[in-house]
N, CA, C and O atoms as a GROMACS GRO file, in nm:
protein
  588
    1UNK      N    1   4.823   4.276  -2.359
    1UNK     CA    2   4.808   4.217  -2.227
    1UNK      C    3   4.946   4.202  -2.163
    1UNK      O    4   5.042   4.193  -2.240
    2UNK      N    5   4.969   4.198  -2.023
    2UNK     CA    6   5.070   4.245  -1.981
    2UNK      C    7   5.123   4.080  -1.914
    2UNK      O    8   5.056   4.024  -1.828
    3UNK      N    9   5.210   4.038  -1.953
    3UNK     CA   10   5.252   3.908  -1.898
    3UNK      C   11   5.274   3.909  -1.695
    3UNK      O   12   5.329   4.002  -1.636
    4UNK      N   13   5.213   3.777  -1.622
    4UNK     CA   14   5.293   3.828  -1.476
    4UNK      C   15   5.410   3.718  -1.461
    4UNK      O   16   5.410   3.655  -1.355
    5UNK      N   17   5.516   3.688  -1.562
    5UNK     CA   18   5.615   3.627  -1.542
    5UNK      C   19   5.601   3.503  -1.432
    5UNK      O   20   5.705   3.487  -1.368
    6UNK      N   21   5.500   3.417  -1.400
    6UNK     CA   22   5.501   3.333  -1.326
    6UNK      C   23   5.384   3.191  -1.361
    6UNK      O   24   5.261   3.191  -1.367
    7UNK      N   25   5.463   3.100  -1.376
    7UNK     CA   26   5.426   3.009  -1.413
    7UNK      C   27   5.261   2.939  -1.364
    7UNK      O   28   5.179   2.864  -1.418
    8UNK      N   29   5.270   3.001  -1.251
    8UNK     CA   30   5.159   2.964  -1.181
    8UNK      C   31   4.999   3.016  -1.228
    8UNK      O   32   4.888   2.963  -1.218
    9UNK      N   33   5.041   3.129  -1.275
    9UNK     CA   34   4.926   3.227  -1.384
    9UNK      C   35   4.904   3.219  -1.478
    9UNK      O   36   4.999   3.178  -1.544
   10UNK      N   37   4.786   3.245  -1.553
   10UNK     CA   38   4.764   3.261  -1.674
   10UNK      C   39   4.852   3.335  -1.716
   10UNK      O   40   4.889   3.405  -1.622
   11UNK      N   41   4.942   3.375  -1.865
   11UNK     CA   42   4.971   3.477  -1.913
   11UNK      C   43   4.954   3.600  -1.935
   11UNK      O   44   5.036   3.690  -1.953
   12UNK      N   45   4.805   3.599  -1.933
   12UNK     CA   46   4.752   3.715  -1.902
   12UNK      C   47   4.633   3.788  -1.836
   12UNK      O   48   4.539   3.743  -1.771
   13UNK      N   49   4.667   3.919  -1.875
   13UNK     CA   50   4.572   4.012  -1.743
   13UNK      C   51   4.523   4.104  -1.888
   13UNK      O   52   4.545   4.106  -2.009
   14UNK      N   53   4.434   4.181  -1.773
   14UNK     CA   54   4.394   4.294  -1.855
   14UNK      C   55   4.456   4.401  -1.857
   14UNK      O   56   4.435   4.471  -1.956
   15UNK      N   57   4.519   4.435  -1.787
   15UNK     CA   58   4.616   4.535  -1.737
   15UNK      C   59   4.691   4.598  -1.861
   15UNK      O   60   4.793   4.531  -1.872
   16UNK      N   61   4.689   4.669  -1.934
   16UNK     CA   62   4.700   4.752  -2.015
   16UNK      C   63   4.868   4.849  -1.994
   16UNK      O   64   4.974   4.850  -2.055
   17UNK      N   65   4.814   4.917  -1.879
   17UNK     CA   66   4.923   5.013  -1.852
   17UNK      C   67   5.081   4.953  -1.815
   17UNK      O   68   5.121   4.959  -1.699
   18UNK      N   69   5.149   4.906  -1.901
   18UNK     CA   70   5.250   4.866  -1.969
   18UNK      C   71   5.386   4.980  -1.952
   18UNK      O   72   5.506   4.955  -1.963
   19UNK      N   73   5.342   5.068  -1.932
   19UNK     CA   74   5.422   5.208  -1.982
   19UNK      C   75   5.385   5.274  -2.119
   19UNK      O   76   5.445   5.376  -2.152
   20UNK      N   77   5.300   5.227  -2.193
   20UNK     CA   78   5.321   5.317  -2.305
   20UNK      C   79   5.167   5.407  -2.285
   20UNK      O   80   5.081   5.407  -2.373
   21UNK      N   81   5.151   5.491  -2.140
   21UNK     CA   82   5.023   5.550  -2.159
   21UNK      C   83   4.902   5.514  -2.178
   21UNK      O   84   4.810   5.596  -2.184
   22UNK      N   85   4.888   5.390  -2.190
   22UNK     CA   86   4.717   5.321  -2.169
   22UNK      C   87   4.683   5.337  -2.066
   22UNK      O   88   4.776   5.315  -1.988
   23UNK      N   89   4.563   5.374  -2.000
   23UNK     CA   90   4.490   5.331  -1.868
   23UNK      C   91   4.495   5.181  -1.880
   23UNK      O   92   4.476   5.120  -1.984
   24UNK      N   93   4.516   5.139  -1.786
   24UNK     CA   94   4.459   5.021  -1.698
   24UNK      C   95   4.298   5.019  -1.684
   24UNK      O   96   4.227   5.119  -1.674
   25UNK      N   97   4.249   4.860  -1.686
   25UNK     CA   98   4.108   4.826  -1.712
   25UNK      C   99   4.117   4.860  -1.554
   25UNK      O  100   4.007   4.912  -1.539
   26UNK      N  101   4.172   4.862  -1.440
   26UNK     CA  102   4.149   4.940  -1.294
   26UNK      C  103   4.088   5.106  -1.326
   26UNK      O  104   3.987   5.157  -1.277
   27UNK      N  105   4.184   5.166  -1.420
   27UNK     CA  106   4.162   5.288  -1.450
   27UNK      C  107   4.041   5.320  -1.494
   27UNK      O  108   3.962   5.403  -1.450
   28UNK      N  109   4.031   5.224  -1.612
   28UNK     CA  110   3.890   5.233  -1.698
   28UNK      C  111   3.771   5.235  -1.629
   28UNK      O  112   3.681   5.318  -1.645
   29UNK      N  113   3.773   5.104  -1.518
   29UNK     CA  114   3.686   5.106  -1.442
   29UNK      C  115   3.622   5.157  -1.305
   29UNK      O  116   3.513   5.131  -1.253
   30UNK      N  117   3.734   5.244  -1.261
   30UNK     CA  118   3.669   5.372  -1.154
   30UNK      C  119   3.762   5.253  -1.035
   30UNK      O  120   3.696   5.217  -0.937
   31UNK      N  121   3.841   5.224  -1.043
   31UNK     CA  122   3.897   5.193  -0.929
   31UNK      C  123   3.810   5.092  -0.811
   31UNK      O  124   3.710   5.024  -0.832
   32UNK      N  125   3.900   5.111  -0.659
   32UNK     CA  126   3.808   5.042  -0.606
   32UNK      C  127   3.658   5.019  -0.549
   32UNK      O  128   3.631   4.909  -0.500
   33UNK      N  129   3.586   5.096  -0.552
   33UNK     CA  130   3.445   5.124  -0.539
   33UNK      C  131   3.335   5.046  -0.659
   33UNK      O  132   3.220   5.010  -0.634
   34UNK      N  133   3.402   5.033  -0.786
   34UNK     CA  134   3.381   4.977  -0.918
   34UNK      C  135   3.428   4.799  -0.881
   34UNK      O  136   3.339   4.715  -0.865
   35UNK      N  137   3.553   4.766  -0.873
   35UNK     CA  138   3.585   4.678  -0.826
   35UNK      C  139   3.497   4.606  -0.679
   35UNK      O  140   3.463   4.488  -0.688
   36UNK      N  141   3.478   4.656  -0.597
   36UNK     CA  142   3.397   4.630  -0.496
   36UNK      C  143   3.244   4.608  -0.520
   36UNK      O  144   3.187   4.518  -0.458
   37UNK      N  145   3.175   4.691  -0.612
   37UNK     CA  146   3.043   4.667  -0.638
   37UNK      C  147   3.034   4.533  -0.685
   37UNK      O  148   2.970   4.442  -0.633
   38UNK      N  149   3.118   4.527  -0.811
   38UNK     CA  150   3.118   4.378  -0.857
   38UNK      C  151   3.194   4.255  -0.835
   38UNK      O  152   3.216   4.169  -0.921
   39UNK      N  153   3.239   4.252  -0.694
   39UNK     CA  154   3.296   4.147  -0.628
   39UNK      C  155   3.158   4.150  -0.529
   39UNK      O  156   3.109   4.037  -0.528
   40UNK      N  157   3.110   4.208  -0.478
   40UNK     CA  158   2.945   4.194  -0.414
   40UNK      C  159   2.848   4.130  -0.532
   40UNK      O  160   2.774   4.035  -0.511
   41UNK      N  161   2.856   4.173  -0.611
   41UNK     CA  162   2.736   4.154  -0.670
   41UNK      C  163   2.782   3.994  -0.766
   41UNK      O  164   2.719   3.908  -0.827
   42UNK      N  165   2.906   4.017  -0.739
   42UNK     CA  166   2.921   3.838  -0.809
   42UNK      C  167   2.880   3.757  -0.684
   42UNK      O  168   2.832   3.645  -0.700
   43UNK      N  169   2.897   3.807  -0.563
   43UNK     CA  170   2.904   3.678  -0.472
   43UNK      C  171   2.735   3.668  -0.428
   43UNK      O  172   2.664   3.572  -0.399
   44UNK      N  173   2.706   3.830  -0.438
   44UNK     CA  174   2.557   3.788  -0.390
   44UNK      C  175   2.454   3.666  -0.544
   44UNK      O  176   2.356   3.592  -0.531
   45UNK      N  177   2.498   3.685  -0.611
   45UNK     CA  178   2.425   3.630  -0.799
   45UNK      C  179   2.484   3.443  -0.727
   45UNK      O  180   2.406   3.350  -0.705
   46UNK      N  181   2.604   3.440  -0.711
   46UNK     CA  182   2.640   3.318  -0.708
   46UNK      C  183   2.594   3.231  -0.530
   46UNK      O  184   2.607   3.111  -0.504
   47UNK      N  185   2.543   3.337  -0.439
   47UNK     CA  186   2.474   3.287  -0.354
   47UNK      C  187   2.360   3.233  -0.341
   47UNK      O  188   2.336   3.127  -0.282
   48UNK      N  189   2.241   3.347  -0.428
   48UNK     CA  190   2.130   3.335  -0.446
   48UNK      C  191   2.063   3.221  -0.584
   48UNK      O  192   1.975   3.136  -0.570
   49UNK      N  193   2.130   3.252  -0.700
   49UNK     CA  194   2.095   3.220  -0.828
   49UNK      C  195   2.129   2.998  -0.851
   49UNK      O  196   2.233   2.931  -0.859
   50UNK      N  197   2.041   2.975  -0.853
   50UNK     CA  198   2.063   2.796  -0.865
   50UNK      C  199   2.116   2.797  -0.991
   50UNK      O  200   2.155   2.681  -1.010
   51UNK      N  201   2.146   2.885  -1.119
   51UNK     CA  202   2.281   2.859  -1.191
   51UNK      C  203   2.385   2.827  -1.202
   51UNK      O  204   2.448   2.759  -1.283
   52UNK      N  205   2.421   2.920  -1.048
   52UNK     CA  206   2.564   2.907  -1.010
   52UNK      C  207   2.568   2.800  -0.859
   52UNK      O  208   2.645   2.828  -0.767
   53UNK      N  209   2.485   2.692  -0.852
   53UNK     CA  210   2.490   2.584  -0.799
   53UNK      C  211   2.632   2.515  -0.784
   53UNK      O  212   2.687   2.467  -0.685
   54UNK      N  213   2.660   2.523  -0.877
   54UNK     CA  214   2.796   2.416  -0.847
   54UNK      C  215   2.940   2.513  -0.826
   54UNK      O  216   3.048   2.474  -0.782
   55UNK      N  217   2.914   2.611  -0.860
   55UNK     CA  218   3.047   2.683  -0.785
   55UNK      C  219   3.032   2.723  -0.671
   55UNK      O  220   3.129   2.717  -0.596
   56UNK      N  221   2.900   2.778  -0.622
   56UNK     CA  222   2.848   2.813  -0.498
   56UNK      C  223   2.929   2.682  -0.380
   56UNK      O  224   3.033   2.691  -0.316
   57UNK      N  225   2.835   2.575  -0.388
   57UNK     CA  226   2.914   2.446  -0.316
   57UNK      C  227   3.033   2.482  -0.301
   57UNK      O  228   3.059   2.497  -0.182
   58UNK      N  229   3.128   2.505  -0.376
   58UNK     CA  230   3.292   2.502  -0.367
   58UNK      C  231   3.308   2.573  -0.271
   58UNK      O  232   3.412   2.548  -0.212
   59UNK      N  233   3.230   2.678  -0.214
   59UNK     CA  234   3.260   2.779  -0.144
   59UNK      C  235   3.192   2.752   0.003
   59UNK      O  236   3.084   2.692   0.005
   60UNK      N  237   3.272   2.809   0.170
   60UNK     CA  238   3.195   2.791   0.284
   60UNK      C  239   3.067   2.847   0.289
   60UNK      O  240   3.012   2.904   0.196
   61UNK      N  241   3.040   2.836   0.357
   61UNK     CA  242   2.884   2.882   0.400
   61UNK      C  243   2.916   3.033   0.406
   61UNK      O  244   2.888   3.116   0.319
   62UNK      N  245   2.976   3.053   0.516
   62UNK     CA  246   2.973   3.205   0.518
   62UNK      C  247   3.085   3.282   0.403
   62UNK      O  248   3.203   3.250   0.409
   63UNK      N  249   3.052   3.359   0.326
   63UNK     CA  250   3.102   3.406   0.216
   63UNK      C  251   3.205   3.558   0.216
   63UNK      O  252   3.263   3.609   0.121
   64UNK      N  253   3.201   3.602   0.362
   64UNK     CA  254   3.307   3.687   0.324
   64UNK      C  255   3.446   3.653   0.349
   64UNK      O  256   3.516   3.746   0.392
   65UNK      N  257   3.485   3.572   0.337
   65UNK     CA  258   3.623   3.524   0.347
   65UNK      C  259   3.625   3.538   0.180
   65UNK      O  260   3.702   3.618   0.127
   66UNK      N  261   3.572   3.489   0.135
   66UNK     CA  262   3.641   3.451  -0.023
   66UNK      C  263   3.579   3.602  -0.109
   66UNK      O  264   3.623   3.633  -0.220
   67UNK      N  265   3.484   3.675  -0.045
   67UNK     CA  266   3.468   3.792  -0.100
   67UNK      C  267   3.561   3.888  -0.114
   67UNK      O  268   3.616   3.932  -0.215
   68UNK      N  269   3.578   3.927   0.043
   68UNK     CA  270   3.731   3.996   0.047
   68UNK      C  271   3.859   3.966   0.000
   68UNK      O  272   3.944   4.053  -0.016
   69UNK      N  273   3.884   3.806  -0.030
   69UNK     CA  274   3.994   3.782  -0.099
   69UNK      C  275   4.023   3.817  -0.238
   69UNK      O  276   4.122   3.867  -0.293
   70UNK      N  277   3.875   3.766  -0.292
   70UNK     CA  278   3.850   3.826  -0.473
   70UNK      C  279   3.874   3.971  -0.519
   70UNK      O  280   3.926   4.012  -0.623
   71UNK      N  281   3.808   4.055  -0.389
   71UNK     CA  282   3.841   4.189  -0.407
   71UNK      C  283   3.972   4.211  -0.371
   71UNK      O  284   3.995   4.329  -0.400
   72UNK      N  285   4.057   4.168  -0.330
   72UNK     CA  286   4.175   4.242  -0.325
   72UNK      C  287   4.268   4.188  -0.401
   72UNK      O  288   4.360   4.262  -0.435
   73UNK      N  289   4.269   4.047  -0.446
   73UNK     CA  290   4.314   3.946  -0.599
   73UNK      C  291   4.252   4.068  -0.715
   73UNK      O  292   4.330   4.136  -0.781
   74UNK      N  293   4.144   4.079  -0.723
   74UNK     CA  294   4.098   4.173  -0.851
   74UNK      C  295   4.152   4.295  -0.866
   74UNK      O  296   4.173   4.327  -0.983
   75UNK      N  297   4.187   4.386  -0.768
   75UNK     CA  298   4.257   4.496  -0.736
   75UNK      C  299   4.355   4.518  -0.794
   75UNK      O  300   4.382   4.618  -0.862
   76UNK      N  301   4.446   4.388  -0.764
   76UNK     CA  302   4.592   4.410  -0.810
   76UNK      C  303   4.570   4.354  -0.980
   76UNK      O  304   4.587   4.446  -1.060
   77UNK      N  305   4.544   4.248  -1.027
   77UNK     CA  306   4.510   4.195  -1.082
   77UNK      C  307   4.485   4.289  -1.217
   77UNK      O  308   4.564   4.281  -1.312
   78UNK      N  309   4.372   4.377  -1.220
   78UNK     CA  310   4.308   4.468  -1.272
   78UNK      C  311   4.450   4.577  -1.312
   78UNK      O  312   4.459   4.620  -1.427
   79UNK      N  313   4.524   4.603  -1.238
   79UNK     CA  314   4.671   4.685  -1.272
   79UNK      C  315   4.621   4.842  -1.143
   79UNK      O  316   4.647   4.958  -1.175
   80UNK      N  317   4.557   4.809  -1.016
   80UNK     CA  318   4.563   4.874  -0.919
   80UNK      C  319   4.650   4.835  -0.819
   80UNK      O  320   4.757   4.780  -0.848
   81UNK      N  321   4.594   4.874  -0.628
   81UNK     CA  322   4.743   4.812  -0.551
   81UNK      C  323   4.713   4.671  -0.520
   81UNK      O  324   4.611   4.602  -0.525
   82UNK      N  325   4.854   4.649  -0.480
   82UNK     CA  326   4.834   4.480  -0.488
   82UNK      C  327   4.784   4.447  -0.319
   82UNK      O  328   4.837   4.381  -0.230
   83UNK      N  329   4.705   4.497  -0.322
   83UNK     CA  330   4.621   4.456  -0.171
   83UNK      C  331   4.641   4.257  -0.157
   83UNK      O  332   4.613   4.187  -0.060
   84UNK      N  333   4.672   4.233  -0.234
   84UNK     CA  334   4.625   4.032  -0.166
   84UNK      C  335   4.760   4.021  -0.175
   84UNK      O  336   4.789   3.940  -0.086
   85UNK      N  337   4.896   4.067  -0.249
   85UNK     CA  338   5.003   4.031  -0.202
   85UNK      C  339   5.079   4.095  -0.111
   85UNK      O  340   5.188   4.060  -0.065
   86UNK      N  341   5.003   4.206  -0.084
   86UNK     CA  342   5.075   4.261   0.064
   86UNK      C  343   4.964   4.162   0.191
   86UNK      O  344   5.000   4.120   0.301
   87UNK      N  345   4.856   4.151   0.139
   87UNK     CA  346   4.810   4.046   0.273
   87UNK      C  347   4.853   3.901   0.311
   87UNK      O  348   4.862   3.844   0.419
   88UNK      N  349   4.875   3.864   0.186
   88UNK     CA  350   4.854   3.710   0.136
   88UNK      C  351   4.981   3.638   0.083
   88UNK      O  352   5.007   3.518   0.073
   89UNK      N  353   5.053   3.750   0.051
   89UNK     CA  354   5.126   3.667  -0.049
   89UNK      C  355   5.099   3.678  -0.159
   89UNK      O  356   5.005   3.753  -0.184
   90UNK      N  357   5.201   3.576  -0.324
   90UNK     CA  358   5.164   3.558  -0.401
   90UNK      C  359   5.027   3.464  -0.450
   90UNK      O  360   5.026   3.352  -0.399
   91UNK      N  361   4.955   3.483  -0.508
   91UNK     CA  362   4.800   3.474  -0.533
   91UNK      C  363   4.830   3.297  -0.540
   91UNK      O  364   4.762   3.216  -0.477
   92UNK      N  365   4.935   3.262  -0.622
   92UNK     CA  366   4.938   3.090  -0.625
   92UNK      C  367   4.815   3.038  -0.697
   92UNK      O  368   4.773   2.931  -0.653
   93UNK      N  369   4.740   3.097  -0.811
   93UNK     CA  370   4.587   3.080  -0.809
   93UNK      C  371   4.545   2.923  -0.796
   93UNK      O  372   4.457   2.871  -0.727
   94UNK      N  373   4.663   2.850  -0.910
   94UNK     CA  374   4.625   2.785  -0.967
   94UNK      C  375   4.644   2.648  -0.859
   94UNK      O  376   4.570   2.550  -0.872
   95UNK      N  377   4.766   2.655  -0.739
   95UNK     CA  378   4.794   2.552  -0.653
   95UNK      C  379   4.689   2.552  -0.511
   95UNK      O  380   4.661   2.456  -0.440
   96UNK      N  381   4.641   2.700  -0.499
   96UNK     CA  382   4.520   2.735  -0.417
   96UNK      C  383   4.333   2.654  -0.435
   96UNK      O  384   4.242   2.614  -0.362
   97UNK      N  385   4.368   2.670  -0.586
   97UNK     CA  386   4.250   2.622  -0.649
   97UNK      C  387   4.264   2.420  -0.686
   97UNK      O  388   4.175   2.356  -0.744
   98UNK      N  389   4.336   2.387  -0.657
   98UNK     CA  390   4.349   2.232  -0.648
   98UNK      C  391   4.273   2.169  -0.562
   98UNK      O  392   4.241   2.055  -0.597
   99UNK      N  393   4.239   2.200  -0.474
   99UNK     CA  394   4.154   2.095  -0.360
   99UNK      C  395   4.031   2.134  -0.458
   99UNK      O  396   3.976   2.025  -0.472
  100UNK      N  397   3.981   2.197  -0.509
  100UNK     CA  398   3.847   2.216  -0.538
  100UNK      C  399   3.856   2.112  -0.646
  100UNK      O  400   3.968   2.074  -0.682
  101UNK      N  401   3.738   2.058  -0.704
  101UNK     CA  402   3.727   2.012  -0.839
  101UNK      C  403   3.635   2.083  -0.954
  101UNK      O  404   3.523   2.054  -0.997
  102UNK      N  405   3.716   2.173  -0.981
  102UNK     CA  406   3.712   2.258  -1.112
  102UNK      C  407   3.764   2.226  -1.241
  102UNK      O  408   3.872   2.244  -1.296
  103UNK      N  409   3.565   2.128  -1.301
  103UNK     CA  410   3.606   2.110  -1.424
  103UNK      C  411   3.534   2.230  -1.554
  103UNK      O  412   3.529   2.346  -1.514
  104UNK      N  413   3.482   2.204  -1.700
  104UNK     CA  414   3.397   2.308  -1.748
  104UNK      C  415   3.304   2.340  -1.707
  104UNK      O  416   3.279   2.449  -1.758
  105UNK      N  417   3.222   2.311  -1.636
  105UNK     CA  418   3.063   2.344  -1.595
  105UNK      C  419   3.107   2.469  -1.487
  105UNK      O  420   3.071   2.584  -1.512
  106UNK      N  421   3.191   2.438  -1.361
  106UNK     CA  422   3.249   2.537  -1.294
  106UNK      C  423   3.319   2.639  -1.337
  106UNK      O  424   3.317   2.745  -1.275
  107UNK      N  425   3.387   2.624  -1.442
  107UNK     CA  426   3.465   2.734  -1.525
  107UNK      C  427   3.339   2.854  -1.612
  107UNK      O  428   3.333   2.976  -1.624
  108UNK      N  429   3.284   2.778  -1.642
  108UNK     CA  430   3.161   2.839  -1.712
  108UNK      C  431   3.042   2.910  -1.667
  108UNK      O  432   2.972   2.994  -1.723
  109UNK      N  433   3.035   2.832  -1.507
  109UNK     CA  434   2.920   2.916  -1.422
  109UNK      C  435   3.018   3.044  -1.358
  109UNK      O  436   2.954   3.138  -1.311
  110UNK      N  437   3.130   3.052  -1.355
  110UNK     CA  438   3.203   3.099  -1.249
  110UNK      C  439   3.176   3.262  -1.384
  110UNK      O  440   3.136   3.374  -1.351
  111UNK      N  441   3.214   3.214  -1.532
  111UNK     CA  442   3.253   3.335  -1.627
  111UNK      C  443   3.087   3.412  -1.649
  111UNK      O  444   3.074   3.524  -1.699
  112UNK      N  445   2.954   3.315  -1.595
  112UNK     CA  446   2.852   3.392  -1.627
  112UNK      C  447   2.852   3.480  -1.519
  112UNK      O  448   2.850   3.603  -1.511
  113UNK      N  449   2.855   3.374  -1.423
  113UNK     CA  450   2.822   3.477  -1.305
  113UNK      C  451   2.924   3.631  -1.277
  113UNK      O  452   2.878   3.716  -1.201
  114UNK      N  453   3.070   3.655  -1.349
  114UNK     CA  454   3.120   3.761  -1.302
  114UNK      C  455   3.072   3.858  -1.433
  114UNK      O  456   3.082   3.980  -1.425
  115UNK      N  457   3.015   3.785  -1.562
  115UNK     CA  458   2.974   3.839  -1.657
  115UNK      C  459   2.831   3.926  -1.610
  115UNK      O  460   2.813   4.039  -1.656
  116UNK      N  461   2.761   3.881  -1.541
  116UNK     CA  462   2.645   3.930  -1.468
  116UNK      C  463   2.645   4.031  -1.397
  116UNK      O  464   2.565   4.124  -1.390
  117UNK      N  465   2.808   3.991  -1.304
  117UNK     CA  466   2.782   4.089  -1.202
  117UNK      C  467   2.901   4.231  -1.303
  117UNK      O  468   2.958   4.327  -1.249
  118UNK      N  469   2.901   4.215  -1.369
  118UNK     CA  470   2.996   4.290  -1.433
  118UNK      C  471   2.837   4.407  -1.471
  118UNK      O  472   2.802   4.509  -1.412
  119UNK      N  473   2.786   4.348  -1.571
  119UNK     CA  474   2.657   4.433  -1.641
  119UNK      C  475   2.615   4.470  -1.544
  119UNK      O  476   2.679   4.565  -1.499
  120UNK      N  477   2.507   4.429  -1.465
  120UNK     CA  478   2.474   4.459  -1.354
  120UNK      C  479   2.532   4.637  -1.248
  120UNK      O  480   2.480   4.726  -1.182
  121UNK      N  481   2.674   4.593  -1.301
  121UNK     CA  482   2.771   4.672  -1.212
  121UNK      C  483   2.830   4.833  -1.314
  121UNK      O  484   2.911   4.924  -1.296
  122UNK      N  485   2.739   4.794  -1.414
  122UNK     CA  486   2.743   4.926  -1.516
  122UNK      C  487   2.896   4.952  -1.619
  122UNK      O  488   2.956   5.048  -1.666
  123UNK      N  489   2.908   4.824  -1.616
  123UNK     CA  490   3.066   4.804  -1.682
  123UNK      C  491   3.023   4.829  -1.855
  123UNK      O  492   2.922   4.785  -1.910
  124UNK      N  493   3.107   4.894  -1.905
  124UNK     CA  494   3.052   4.878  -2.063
  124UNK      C  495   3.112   4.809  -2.132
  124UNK      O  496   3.208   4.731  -2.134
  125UNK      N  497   3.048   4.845  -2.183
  125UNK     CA  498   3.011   4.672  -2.297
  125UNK      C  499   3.208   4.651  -2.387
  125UNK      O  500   3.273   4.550  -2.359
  126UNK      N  501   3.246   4.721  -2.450
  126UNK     CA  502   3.410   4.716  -2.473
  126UNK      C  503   3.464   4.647  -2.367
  126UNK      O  504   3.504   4.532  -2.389
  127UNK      N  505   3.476   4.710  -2.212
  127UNK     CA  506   3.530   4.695  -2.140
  127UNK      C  507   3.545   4.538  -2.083
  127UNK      O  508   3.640   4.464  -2.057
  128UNK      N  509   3.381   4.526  -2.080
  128UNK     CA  510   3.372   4.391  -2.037
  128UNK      C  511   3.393   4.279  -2.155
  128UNK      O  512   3.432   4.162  -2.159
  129UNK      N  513   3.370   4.326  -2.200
  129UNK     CA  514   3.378   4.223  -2.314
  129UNK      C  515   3.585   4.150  -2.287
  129UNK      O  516   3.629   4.038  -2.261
  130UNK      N  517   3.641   4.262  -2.308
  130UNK     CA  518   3.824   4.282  -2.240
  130UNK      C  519   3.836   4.204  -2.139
  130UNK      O  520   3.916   4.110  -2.137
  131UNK      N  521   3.759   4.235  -2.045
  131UNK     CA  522   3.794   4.171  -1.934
  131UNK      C  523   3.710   4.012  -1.899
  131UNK      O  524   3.728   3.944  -1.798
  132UNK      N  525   3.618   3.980  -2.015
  132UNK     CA  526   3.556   3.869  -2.010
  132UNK      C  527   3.687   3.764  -2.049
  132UNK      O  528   3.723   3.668  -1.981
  133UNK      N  529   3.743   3.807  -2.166
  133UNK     CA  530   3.828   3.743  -2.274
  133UNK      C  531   3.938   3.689  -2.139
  133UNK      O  532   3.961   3.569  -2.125
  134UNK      N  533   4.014   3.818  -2.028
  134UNK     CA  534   4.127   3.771  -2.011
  134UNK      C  535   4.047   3.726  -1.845
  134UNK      O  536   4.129   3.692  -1.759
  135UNK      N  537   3.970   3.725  -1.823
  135UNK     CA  538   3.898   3.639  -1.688
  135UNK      C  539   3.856   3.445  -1.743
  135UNK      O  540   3.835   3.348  -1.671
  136UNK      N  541   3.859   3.455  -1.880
  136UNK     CA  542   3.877   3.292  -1.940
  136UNK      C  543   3.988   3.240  -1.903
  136UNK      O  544   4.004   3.138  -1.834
  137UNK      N  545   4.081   3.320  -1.956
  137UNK     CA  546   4.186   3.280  -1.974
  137UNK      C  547   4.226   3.198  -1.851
  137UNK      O  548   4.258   3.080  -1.846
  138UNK      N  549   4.214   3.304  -1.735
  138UNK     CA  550   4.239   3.267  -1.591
  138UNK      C  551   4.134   3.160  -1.543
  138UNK      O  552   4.164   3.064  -1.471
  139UNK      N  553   4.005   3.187  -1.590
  139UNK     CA  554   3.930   3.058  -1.520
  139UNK      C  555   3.940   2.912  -1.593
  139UNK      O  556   3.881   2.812  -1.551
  140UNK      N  557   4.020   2.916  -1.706
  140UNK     CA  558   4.036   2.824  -1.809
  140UNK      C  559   4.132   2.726  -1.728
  140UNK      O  560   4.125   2.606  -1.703
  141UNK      N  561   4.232   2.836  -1.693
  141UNK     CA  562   4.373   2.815  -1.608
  141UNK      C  563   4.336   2.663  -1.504
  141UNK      O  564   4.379   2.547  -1.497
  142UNK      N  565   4.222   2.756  -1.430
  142UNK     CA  566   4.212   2.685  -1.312
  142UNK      C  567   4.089   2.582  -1.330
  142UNK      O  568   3.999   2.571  -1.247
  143UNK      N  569   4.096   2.511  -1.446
  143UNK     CA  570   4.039   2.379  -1.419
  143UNK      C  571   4.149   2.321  -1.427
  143UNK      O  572   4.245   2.340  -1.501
  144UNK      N  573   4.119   2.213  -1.303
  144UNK     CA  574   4.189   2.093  -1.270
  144UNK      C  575   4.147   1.911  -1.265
  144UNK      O  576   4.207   1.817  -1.213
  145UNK      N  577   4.015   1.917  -1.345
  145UNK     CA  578   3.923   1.788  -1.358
  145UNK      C  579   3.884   1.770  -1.506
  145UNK      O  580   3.880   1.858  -1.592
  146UNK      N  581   3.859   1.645  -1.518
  146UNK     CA  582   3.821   1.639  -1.625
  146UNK      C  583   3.685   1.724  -1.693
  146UNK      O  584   3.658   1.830  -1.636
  147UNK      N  585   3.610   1.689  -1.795
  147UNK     CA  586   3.474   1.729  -1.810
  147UNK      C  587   3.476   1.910  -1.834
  147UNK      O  588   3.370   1.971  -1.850
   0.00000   0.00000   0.00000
């Protein structure tokens, strides 16, 4: 796993391609069209599905603001282009994610639901499994509450 030298992040990514010739889990996974299916299909699971009740709340009503942001955070993220820091800036996840109150229950609906939209999204089973491990890490990151 490839460190992003900033305190503000988890340690790690999935991002593979290091220099020593690995694809990148971007690579693995067909790029952005792959990435895009399952940034839809997480937001539509976490719109519709009363599982994801309590992360849903965290979020406005209208949902493509934070859709388009995920997809272009995941982009770079994944070891493709860094679409959210040429829009946005640095991602900041973890000082961005403070107003919310993200304790385990939110951390946990947040990892089924991209786990869902992952299968769903024809990801295989290695792959996701990779990218389940280092999407903890990061949603682990960003609890900021107790519980």
């Amino acid at each position: 796993m490839a460190s992003t030298g900033n305190s503000d992040t988890p340690s790690t990514r999935p991002d593979d391609d290091d220099g020593n010739g690995q694809p990148s889990a971007w690579d693995l996974l067909g790029g952005e069209p792959v990435v895009r299916r399952i940034t839809d299909r997480f937001y539509d699971l976490m719109d519709a599905d009363p599982d994801f009740f309590g992360i849903r709340k965290l979020h406005p009503d209208d949902l493509s603001g934070s859709r388009e942001k995920l997809f272009l955070f995941l982009c770079g993220w994944l070891g493709g282009p860094q679409y959210y820091i040429e829009k946005h800036g640095h991602p900041m996840l973890r000082a961005r994610h403070l107003p919310y109150a993200i304790a385990t229950p939110e951390r946990d609906q947040w990892l089924v639901c991209m786990g869902r939209a992952m299968l769903d999204s024809g990801v295989e089973d290695a792959l996701m499994e990779r990218l389940l491990q280092a999407f903890f890490t990061t949603a682990d990151w960003m609890r900021n509450r107790e519980g």
